[in-house]
C-alpha positions in Angstrom: 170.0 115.3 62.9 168.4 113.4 59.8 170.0 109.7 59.5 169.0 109.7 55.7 172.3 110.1 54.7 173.6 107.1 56.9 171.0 104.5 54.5 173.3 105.3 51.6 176.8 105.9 54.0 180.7 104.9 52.5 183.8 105.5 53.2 183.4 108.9 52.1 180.5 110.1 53.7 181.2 112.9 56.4 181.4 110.2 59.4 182.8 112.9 61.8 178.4 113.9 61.6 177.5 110.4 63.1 177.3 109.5 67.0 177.5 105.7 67.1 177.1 103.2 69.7 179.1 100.1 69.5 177.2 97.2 71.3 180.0 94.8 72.9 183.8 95.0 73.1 184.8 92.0 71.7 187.1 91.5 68.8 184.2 92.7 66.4 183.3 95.6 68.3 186.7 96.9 69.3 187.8 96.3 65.3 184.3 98.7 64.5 185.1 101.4 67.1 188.9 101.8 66.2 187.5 102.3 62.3 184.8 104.4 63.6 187.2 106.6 65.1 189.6 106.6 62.5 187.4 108.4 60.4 185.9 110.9 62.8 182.9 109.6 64.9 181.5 110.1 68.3 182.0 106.9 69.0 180.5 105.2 72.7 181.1 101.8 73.5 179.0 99.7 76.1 179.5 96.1 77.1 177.2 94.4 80.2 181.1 92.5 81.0 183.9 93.0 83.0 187.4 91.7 82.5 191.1 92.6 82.4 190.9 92.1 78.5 187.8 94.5 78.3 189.5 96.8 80.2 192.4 96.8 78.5 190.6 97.2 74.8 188.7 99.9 76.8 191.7 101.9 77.8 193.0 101.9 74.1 189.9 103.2 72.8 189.4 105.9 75.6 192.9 107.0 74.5 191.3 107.5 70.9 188.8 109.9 72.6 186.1 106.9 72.4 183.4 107.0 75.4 183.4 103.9 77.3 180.9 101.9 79.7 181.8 98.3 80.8 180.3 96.1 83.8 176.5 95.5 84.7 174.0 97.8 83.7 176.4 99.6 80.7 173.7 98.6 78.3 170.4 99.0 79.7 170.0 102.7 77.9 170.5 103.7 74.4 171.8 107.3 74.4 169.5 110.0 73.2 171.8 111.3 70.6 172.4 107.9 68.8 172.6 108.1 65.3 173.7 104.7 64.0 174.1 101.1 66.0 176.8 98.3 65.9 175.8 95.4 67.4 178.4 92.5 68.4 176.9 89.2 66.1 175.9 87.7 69.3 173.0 89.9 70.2 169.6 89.3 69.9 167.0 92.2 68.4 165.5 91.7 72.0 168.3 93.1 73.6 167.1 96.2 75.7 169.8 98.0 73.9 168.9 97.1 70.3 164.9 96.9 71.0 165.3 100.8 72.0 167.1 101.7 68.9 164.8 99.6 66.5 161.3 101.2 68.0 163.1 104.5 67.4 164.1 103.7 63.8 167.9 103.9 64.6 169.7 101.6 62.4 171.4 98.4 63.1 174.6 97.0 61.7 177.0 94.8 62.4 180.9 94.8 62.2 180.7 92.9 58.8 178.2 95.7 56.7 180.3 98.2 58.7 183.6 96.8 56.7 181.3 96.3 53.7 180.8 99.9 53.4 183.3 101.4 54.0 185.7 99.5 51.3 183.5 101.3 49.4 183.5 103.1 47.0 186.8 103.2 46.1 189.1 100.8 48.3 186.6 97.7 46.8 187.8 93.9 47.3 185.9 91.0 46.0 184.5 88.9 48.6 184.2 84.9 48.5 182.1 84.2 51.2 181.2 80.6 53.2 178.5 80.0 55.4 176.9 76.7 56.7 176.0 75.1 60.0 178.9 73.0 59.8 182.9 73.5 58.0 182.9 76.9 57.3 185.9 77.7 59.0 187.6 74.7 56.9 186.4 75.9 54.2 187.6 79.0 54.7 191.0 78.4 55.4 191.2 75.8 52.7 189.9 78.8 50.4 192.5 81.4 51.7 195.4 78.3 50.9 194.1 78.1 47.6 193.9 81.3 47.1 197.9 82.3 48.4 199.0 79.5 45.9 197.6 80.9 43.0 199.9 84.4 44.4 196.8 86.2 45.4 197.1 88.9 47.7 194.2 87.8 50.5 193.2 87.0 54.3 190.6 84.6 55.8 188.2 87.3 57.8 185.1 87.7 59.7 183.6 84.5 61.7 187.2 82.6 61.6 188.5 84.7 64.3 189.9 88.6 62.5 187.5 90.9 62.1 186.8 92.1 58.5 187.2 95.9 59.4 191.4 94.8 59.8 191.4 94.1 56.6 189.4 96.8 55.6 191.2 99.3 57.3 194.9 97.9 57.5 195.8 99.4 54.1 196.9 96.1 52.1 195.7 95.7 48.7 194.0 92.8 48.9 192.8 90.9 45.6 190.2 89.0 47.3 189.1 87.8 50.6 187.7 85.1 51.5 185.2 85.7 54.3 183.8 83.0 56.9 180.1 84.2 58.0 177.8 83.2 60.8 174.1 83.3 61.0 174.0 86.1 63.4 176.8 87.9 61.0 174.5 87.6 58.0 171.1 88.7 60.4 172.6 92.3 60.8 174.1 92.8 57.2 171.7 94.1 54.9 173.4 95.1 51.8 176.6 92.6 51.1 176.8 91.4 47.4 179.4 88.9 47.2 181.8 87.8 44.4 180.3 84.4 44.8 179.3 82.5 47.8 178.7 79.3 49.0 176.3 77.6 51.7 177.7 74.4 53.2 174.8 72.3 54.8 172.0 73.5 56.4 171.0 71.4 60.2 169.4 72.5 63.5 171.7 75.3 65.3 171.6 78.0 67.4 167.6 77.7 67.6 167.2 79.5 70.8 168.8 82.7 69.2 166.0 83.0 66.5 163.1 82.8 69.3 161.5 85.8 70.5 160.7 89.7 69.6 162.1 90.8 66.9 162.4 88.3 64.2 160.4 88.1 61.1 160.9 84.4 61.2 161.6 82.2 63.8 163.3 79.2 64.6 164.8 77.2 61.6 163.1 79.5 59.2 164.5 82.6 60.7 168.1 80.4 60.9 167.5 79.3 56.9 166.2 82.6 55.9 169.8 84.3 57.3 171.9 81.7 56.0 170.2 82.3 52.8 171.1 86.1 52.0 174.5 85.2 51.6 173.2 84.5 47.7 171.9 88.1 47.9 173.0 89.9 44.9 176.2 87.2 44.1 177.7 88.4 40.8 179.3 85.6 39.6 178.6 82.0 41.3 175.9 80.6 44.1 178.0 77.6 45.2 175.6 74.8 46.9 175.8 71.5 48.4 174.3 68.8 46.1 173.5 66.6 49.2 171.4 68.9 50.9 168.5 70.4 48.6 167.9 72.8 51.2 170.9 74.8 49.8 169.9 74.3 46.3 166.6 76.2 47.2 168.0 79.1 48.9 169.5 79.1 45.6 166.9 79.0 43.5 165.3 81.8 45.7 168.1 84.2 45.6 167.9 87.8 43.8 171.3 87.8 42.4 173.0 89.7 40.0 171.8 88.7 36.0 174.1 85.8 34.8 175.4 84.6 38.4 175.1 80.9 37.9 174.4 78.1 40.1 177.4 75.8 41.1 177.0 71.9 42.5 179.6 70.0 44.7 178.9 66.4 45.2 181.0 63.3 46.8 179.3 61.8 43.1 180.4 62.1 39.7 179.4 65.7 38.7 176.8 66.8 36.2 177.2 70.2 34.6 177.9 72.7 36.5 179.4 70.8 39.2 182.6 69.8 41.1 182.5 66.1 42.3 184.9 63.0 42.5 185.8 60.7 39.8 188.1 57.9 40.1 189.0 59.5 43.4 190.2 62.9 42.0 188.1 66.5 42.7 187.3 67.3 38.8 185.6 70.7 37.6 182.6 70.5 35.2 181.8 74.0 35.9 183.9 76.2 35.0 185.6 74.9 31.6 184.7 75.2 28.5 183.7 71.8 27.6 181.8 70.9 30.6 178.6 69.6 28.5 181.6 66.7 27.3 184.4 66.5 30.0 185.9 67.6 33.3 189.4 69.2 34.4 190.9 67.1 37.2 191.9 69.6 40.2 193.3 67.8 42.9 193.3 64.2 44.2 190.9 63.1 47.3 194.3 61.9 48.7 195.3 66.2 49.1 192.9 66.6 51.5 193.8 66.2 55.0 191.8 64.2 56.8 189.6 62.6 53.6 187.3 62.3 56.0 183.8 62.5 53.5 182.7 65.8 54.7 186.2 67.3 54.5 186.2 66.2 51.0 182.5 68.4 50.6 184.6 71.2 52.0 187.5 70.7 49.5 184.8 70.5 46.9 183.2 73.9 47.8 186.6 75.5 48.6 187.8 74.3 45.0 184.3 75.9 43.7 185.0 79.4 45.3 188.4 79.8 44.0 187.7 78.4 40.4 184.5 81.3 40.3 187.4 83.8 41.0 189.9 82.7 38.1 192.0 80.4 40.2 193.7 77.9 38.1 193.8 73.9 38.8 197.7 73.6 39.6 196.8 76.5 42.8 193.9 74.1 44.0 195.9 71.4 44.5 198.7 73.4 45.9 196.4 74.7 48.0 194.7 71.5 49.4 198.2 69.9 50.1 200.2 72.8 51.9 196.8 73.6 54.4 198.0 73.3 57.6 194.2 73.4 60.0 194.0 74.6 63.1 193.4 72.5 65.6 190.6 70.5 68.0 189.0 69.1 64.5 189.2 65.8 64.3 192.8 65.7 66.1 194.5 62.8 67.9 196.1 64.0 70.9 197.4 60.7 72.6 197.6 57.3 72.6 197.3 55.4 75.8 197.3 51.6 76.7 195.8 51.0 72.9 192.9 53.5 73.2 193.1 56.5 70.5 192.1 59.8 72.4 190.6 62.2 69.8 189.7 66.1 70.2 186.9 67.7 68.2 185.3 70.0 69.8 184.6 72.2 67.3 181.9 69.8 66.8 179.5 72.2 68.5 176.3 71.0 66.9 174.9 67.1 66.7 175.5 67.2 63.1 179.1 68.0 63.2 179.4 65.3 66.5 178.2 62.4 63.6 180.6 63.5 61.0 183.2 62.5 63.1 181.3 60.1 64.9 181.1 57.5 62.0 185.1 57.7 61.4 185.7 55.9 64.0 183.7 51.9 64.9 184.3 51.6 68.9 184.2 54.9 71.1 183.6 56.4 74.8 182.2 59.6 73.9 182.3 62.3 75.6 179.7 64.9 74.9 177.5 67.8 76.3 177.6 71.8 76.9 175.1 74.1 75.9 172.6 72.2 73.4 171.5 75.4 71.8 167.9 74.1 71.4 169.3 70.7 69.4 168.1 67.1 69.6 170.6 64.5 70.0 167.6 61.3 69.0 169.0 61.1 65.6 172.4 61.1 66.5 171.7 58.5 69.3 170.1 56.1 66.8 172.6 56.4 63.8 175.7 55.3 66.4 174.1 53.2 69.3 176.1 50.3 67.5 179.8 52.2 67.7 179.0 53.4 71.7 181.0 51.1 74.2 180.4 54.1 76.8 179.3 57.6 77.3 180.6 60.5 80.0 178.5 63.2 79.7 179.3 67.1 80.9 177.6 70.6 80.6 174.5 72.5 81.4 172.8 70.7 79.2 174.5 67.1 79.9 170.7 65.7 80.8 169.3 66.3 77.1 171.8 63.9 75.9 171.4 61.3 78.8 167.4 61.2 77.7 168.3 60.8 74.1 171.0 57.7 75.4 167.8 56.7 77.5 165.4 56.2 74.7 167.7 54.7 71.6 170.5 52.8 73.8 169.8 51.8 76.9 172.2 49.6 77.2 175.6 51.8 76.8 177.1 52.6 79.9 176.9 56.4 80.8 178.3 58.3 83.3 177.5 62.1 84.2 179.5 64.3 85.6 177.9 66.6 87.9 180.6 69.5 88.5 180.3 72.9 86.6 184.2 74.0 86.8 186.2 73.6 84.0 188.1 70.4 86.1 185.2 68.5 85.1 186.8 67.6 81.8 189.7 65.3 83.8 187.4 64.0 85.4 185.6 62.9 82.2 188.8 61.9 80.5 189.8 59.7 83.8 186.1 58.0 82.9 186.6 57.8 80.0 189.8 55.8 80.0 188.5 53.4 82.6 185.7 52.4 80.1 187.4 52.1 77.0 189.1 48.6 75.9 192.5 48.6 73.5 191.3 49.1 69.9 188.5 52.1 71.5 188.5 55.5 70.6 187.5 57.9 73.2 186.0 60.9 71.5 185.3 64.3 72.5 182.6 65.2 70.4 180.5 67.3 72.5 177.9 68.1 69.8 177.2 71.1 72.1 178.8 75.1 72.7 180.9 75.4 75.1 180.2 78.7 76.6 178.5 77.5 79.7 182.3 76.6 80.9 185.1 77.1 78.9 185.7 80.7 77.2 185.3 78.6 74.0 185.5 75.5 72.0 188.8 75.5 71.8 189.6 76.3 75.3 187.5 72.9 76.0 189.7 71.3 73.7 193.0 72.7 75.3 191.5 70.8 78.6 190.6 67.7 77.0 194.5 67.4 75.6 195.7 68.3 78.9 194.0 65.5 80.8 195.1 63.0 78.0 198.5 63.9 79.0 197.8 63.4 82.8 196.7 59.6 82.0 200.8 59.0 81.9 
């Protein structure tokens, strides 16, 4: 069968022609089979895992006449017949499964450019879209608030945790959405064109993902170089952090649409074409009239919860997104002051003998470990996990003054002990050998006997969690848990 037809496929293209293979059963893939199916595919899922959830989402989708292979081994073979492949975000191009399907010129998608084509042509929803190495889910949900106060019919989708194929496929008339996307999301789209779009911060991540076959960059380039085609054809507004010039040239790069502009946000007092802070209130010289002259006051610093300075940059971008979309100032303040975040940002979760116990271990990179880092002037931190192919020297060095100990977990717990090694050698550390998920009491028990009334002890990992907890926030959930057992 030709694929030429699948290059140019919608919603209305004759899907009941195409044989796809969904690559992983996770939320993303079950969302892309069940839409697959919907309208008329062969659809065969494989996933290398084996659990009672798989199995379950497995049944459901055998029961919508999908062919299903879980456990060891499921993805070693593309099928002959394979028109068309959807890879969960997570996979690499050397995957066996998507190495075979690339030397045979099979395309590649992921969920997110499945959902992108097939709103189209005539079920189209503007996107606002955030990526970044670190705040994008904030962002996000700070956008969607924004967004519902100004009576906007929208949902937060993709990397935040619901697939965008729901909201694709659920039949809601959305007015906009606005869409959290990860570097591996934006490797395997290839023709989104966002609304308007914003890139947070760019900092080491995920380096070990962009290393191999497969890539036509590597390493922080092939990391940048993703992040970056979020600007691809934006129609309206680049949004970019004035802070990081790195964003500002992925700007200037970008093919967009003619007349898209270029949109600041700065902890500073604005220029043109910026959002920034004046007499502590977020102000707009972007999108009013007289921006050469003056600036529309939005919000006050004071709406944002924590004001933390780089939960302020998220505001800022947020505020930036919604404004590119029409939203008026009243909704962005609204917005800012009704958010309620999820949590294991930032979040105190007990108070014991004088010593503040703080979960954030969504800080899953060094860069987002120091923002939280240097809220806080006497700590026990407690840090490690999966590294991801990070440094922690810089991190080391900018709080050696603020460390009155260190307890250090993870497969990767000895990168950090190095970095302590080199740039503070004389902060107490203690690592904690075990691998099961019990090793967080055992860090928290440490912890408290190192810390002194006044302390904070931080769970900042600065690390994934994947090589013990099912996620970050499951690590979290422990970390609150053993608080609790300290009486």
């Amino acid at each position: 069968m030709s694929l030429d037809w699948i290059a140019s496929a919608d919603r209305l293209s004759d899907w009941s022609r195409a044989r796809v293979v969904v690559a992983g059963l996770g939320t993303s893939g079950f969302a892309a089979a069940d839409g697959l199916l919907e309208l008329g595919s062969a659809v065969t899922v494989l996933d290398e895992g084996r659990s009672d959830a798989l199995d379950d989402r497995g049944t459901l989708l055998e029961m919508l006449d999908a062919t299903v292979r879980l456990g060891p081994g499921a993805t070693a073979t593309l099928p002959e017949d394979t028109d068309l492949v959807i890879t969960s975000p997570g996979w690499r191009p050397s995957a066996p499964l998507l190495a075979q399907a690339a030397a045979r010129g099979i395309p590649i998608w992921g969920e997110v450019e499945l959902a992108w084509r097939l709103q189209h042509p005539d079920r189209v929803v503007p996107w606002l879209a955030v990526t970044g190495t670190n705040g994008k889910t904030t962002t996000t949900q700070m956008l969607e608030s924004i967004l519902h106060a100004a009576g906007l019919e929208t949902s937060a989708v993709g990397n935040i945790g619901r697939p965008v194929m729901e909201a694709v496929l659920d039949g809601v008339h959305y007015d906009v959405l606005a869409v959290e996307l990860s570097s591996f999301q934006l490797h395997w789209s290839h023709s989104l064109a966002m609304h308007s779009a914003a890139v947070l911060n760019l900092h080491p991540d995920h380096l070990e993902w962009y290393e191999g076959p497969g890539f036509e960059r590597t390493g922080l380039a092939g990391y940048a170089a993703d992040k970056a085609r979020i600007y691809h054809d934006v129609s309206h507004s680049c949004v970019y952090n004035v802070a990081d010039p790195q964003t500002e040239k992925m700007v200037e790069d970008a093919e967009v649409v003619e007349g898209a502009r270029a949109i600041g946000f700065t902890l500073g007092i604005p220029a043109m074409s910026m959002l920034g802070i004046v007499d502590d209130l977020i102000v707009d010289r972007a999108f009013v009239e007289q921006r050469r002259d003056s600036a529309l006051e939005l919000a006050k610093v004071s709406d944002v919860v924590p004001n933390a300075p780089h939960n302020v940059e998220n505001a800022l971008a947020a505020a930036a997104l919604a404004r590119s979309f029409g939203v008026p100032p009243r909704a962005v303040a609204e917005g800012l002051r009704t958010l309620t975040l999820g949590g294991h940002r930032i979040q105190t979760v007990g108070v014991h003998d004088g010593v503040t116990y703080v979960d954030d271990s969504k800080a899953t990179n060094p860069h987002a470990a120091n923002s939280s880092m240097r809220a806080y002037d006497s700590i026990v931190w407690i840090a490690g996990g999966q590294a991801k192919g990070t440094t922690f020297d810089d991190l080391v060095q900018a709080h050696a003054s603020r460390l009155r100990g260190a307890v250090l977990l993870g497969v990767d717990r000895g990168v950090i002990a190095e970095a302590l090694s080199r740039h503070a050698p004389d902060v107490p550390v203690v690592v904690i050998d075990r691998t099961d998920t019990g090793a967080m009491t055992d860090a928290v028990r440490v912890a408290a006997t190192m810390a002194r009334p006044g302390d904070t002890v931080l769970l900042a990992p600065g690390c994934a969690s994947l090589d013990m907890w099912p996620g970050y926030g499951h690590r979290g959930d422990d970390f609150a848990a053993a608080v609790k057992l300290l009486g």
